[in-house]
C-alpha positions in Angstrom: 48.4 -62.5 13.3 45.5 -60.2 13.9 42.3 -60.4 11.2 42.0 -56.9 10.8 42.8 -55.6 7.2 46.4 -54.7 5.6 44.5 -51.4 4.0 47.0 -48.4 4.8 45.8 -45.8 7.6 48.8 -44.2 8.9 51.5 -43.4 7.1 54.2 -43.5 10.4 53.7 -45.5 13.4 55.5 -44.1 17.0 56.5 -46.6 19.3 57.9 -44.8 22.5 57.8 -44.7 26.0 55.4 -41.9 27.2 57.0 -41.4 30.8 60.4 -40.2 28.9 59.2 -38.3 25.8 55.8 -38.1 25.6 56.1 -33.9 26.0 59.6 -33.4 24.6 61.0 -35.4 21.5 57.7 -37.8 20.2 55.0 -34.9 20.5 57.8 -32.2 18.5 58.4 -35.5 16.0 54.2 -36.0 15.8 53.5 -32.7 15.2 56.2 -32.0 12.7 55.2 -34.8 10.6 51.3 -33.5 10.9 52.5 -30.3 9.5 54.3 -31.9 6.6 50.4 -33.7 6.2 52.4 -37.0 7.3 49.5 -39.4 9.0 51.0 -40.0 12.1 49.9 -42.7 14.9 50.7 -42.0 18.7 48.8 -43.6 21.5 47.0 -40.0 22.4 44.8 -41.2 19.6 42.9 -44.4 21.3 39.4 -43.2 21.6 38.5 -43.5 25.3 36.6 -47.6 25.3 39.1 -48.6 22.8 40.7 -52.1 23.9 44.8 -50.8 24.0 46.3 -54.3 22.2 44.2 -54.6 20.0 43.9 -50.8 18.5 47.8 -50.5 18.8 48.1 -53.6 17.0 45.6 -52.6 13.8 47.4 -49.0 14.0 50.9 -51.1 13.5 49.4 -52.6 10.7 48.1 -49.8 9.1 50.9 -48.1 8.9 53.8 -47.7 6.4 56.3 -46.9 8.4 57.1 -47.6 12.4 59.3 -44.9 13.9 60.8 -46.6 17.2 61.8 -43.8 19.8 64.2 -45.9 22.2 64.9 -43.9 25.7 66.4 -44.7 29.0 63.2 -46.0 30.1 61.8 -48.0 27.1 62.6 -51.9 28.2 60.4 -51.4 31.6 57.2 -50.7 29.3 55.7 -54.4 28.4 53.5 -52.1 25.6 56.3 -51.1 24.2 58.4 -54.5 24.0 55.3 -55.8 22.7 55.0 -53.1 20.1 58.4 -53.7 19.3 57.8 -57.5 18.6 54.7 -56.7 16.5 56.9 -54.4 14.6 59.6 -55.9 13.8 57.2 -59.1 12.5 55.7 -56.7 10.5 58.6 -55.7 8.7 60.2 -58.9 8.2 56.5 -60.6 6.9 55.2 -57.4 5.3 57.9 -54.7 4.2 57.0 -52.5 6.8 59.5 -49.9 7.3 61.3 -49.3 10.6 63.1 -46.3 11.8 64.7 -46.4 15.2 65.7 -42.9 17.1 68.2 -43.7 19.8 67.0 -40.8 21.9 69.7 -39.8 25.0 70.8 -43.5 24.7 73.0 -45.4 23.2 72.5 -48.2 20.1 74.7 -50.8 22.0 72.9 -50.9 25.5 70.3 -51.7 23.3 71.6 -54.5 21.5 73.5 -55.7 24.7 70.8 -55.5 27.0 73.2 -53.0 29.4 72.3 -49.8 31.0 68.5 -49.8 32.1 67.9 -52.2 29.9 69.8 -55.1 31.9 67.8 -53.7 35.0 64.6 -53.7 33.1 64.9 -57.4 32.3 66.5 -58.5 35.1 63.7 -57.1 36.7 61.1 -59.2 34.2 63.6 -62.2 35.2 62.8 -61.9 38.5 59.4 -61.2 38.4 57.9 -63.3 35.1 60.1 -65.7 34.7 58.2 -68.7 36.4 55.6 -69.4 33.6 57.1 -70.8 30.4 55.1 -68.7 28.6 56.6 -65.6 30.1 60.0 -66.8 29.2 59.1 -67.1 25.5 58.1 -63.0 26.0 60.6 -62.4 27.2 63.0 -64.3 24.6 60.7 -62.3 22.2 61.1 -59.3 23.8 65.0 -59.7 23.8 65.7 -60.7 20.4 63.6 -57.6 19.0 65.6 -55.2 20.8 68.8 -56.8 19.2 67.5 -56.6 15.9 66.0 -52.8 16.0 69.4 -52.0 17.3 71.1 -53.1 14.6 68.9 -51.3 12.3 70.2 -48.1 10.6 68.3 -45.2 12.1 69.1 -41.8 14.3 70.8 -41.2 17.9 70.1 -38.0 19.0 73.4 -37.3 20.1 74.2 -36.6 16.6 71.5 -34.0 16.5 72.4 -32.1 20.0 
């Protein structure tokens, strides 16, 4: 755990991967929430010499609620799998509530580790896999997405 303080600065975290909704669903969602005066935290807010981990980290913990933004593409983002771990230990040691969007894909390729998800990690198989330290990632990274699928939240195919 980090050392930084447990003091409330967002009130919603956004995990998602930039590359598939950066412009489309996440910035709509950030600015929506902004105009309800709903503190929201998206990565366009690290102020340029920021260290990334670290700042993500404090804004995860600063916040009341995580809103998780799974796409096609999330699993090939190590920031977001990591995210995702710190998230998820947030909520089970802290309360901290999490809210997953399935956005354009589906709950049980998340859970199952199918889709682009099995060729994300087959992918970190291949190419991490040799260091034991890198396996217990990507355990870690695994396990996280089983739980946050299992977790009540949104699919966007509801909403179309």
């Amino acid at each position: 755990m980090s050392s930084s303080s447990c003091t409330t600065k967002y009130d919603v975290f956004i995990s998602f991967r930039g590359e598939d909704t950066r412009e489309t669903f996440t910035v709509h969602l950030f600015n929506a929430l902004a105009n309800k005066t709903i503190r929201a935290y998206m990565d366009c807010l690290l102020q340029r010499g920021d260290e990334v981990w670290p700042a993500l980290e404090k804004a995860i913990e600063g916040s009341l609620i995580s809103i998780v933004v799974f796409s096609e593409n999330y699993a090939t983002s190590k920031w977001c799998l990591e995210e995702l771990v710190k998230i998820l230990q947030w909520r089970e040691y802290h309360g901290q509530v999490v809210i997953p969007v399935f956005y354009r894909t589906d709950p049980s390729d998340i859970r199952n580790q199918s889709g682009s998800f099995e060729k994300a990690f087959a992918k970190y198989e291949r190419d991490l896999a040799e260091s034991e330290s890198n396996r217990d990632k990507i355990s870690k990274w695994r396990e996280a997405l089983k739980k946050s699928a299992n977790i009540s939240g949104w699919h966007s195919r509801n909403y179309a």
